[in-house]
C-alpha angles and dihedrals in degrees: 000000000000123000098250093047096062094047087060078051108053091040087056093057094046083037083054093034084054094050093048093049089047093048090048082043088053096045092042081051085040088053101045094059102062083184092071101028085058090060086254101146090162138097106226090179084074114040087098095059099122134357108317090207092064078052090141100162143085096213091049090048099050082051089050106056086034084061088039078051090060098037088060083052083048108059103003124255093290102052092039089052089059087047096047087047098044114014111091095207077071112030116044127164110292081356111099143141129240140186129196127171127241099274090055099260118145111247089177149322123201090201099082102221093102137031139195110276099007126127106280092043095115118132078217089060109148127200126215103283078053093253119156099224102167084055081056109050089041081061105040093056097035092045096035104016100236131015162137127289126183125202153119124289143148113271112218104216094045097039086225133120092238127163117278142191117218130182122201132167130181108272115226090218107076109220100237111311086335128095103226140204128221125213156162140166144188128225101238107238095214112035124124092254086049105052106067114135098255093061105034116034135133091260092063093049110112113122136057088251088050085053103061100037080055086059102050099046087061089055090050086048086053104042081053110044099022123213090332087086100066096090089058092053091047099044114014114100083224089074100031128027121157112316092352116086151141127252130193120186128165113257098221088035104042088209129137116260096164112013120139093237114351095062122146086025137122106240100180101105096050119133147193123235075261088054092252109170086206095164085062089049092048084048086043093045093045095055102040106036099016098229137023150106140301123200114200137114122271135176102263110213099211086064108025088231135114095247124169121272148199117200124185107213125193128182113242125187110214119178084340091310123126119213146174106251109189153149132177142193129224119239115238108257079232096072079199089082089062087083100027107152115237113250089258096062090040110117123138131056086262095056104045092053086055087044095051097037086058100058085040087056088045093046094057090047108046095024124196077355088072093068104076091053087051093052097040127024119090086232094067093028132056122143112289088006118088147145118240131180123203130192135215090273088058087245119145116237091172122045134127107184126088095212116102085349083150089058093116110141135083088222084074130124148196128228093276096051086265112160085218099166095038089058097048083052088055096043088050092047093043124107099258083040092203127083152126119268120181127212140145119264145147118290105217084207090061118028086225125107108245145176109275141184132210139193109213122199113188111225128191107234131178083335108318145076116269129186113238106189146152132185146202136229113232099001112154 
């Protein structure tokens, strides 16, 4: 053997010893983090980062019922069921968890639409298309260990069979003497069974995740129907209602193919008060990253005035075409109401004036066009928490509740003699035009009468004073 054959040698053995420490270094690191040794590749201390009803993605749903999965490890079956059913980090909204064991059979689901042993708990349940999704996921996680499966199902929040993603995967703890499977799902917010005008409309539009649901059902719109529907997007109350529309520009062009009132233009010279050239960094963000938002000041046409806005902006190919697909929403002059809570999470004094405030400013601003938000969005209407608006006349022109619907002068009173609609008139009419007012009426949560407190705004609409208000059960 020559010498330098035995140095190649020599170096392929270190070269060999090397591989070998560094493979026993890499199993004792591998053994020292059970997360990883037990096949965990997910961070549980962050599934709650956000709002886990607005849970829009696969990969965040798998992470969330594998966390659910370790919880159950955690605490044991009893304890995990409370949690599933009352804990919010794990129950929001349409976002709930559900167990079911190998032959099909519901354990639980925290969801409260079935039950064991009801009526619909049949491991042959179909949904509306006739699919037998609890077949499915009994396959899925007894085949393949863990998977998606896509159906029909009523959504809680909305009260509609709508189309719907679950996850589910085997669980290691038998529940009792029964294997069990673990699950969620979220209801997709642009999918073509999820984007019918009574659910998704300009006049619903109010948060970033409206927003962007509202987008994508116009590209939907337009992958169906082509450039046909163009004329829809441009002139139908359904895309564009006060301050909420839908824009359409060329992406080489940069001019306005649907625009409310810039159409047929060329839009890329446009700029903010900053010089912004915001229309060029909508182009610049579409073709680079494919979707995402724009922050610059625009002329709101509800208002007549250059507010600021914040447009969400995809890139749509349409007959080989690409194109900027948008629409934005102007920020309340009041930045409080950036952080405004939903009617379902109000619950001082404090809250309740913000909250309040807040429809009163939207109100003045949109308009008429306010009031289908306020009827109708989960961020104005929770249970016993709503928004109602009443005129001079001390009629309600918002109300969404049946009881004492008829309740329309100002002569009327509640079950102790209160002139309850003739005080939130005078509240409304005062000089600081803004105050509580107390009275009995009916808690929707309840079903009981009970003693109430609003906080009234008064708002100038179509030429006269209204009263904007909002109460709470209990409040001292």
């Amino acid at each position: 053997m020559t010498g330098n054959q035995t140095d190649r040698t020599m170096a392929n053995a270190i070269k060999r010893l090397g591989q070998s420490i560094a493979a026993a270094i890499a199993l004792l690191m591998l053994m020292a983090v059970p997360s990883l040794a037990t096949g965990r590749d997910y961070d549980c201390e962050t599934v709650s980062i956000g709002r886990l009803g607005a849970l829009q993605t696969r990969a965040a749903l798998a992470n969330f019922v594998r966390c659910a999965e370790q919880h159950v490890s955690d605490v044991g079956w009893t304890q995990a069921e409370a949690d599933f059913h009352n804990d919010p980090k794990w129950k929001d909204g349409a976002m709930y968890l559900f167990a079911l064991d190998t032959d099909g059979y519901l354990i639980f689901s925290a969801g409260g639409l079935s039950a064991p042993g009801d009526a619909n708990d049949s491991p042959d349940r179909v949904d509306a298309d006739g699919k037998m999704h609890r077949r499915r996921m009994v396959y899925t996680a007894g085949m393949f260990g863990s998977g998606f499966v896509t159906y029909r199902f009523g959504n809680p929040v909305t009260g509609e069979s709508s189309p719907k993603v679950s996850y589910v995967m085997s669980v290691r703890e038998p529940h009792g003497e029964r294997s069990a499977i673990l699950g969620a799902g979220f209801y997709p917010t642009a999918a073509p069974g999820t984007c019918s005008p009574n659910r998704v409309r300009a006049s619903l539009v109010y948060t970033r995740t409206d927003v962007e649901q509202f987008v994508r059902c116009a590209e939907l719109e337009l992958k169906q129907r082509g450039l046909v529907a163009l004329h829809d997007l441009g002139s139908n109350a359904r895309w564009q209602s006060g301050p909420i529309y839908i824009f359409l520009l060329g992406h080489l062009s940069l001019d306005a193919v649907v625009h409310p009132s810039l159409e047929g233009q060329y839009l890329g010279g446009l700029v903010d008060s900053t010089g912004f050239e915001f229309v060029k960094e909508m182009a610049a963000i579409t073709a680079n990253y494919g979707d995402g938002y724009t922050y610059y000041e625009f002329t709101n046409p509800a208002t007549g005035a250059t507010e600021p806005k914040i447009s969400y902006v995809r890139n749509v190919k349409i007959d080989g075409f690409d194109y900027i697909l948008g629409a934005g929403l102007y920020v309340a002059a009041d930045k409080a109401c950036l952080d405004m809570p939903v009617a379902r999470d109000v619950d001082t004094r404090a809250e309740l004036e913000l909250f309040v405030s807040c429809a009163a400013d939207m109100v003045a601003t949109r308009g008429t066009n306010a009031f289908d938000l306020l009827l109708n969005h989960p961020t104005w209407i929770e249970s016993s928490t709503y928004i109602f608006v009443v005129n001079q006349q001390c009629v309600s022109i918002v109300y969404p509740l049946e009881y004492r619907a008829d309740a329309n002068a100002c002569s009327d009173v509640d079950a102790d003699g209160t002139l309850f609609n003739q005080n939130i008139k005078d509240i409304a009419n005062s000089e600081e035009g803004k105050g509580f007012t107390s009275y009995i009426w009916q808690n929707p949560a309840t079903g009981k009468e009970e003693r109430k407190t609003s906080y009234i705004v008064g708002v100038e609409l179509d030429g006269e004073i209204v009263a904007v208000g909002a109460g709470l059960y209990g409040l001292e």
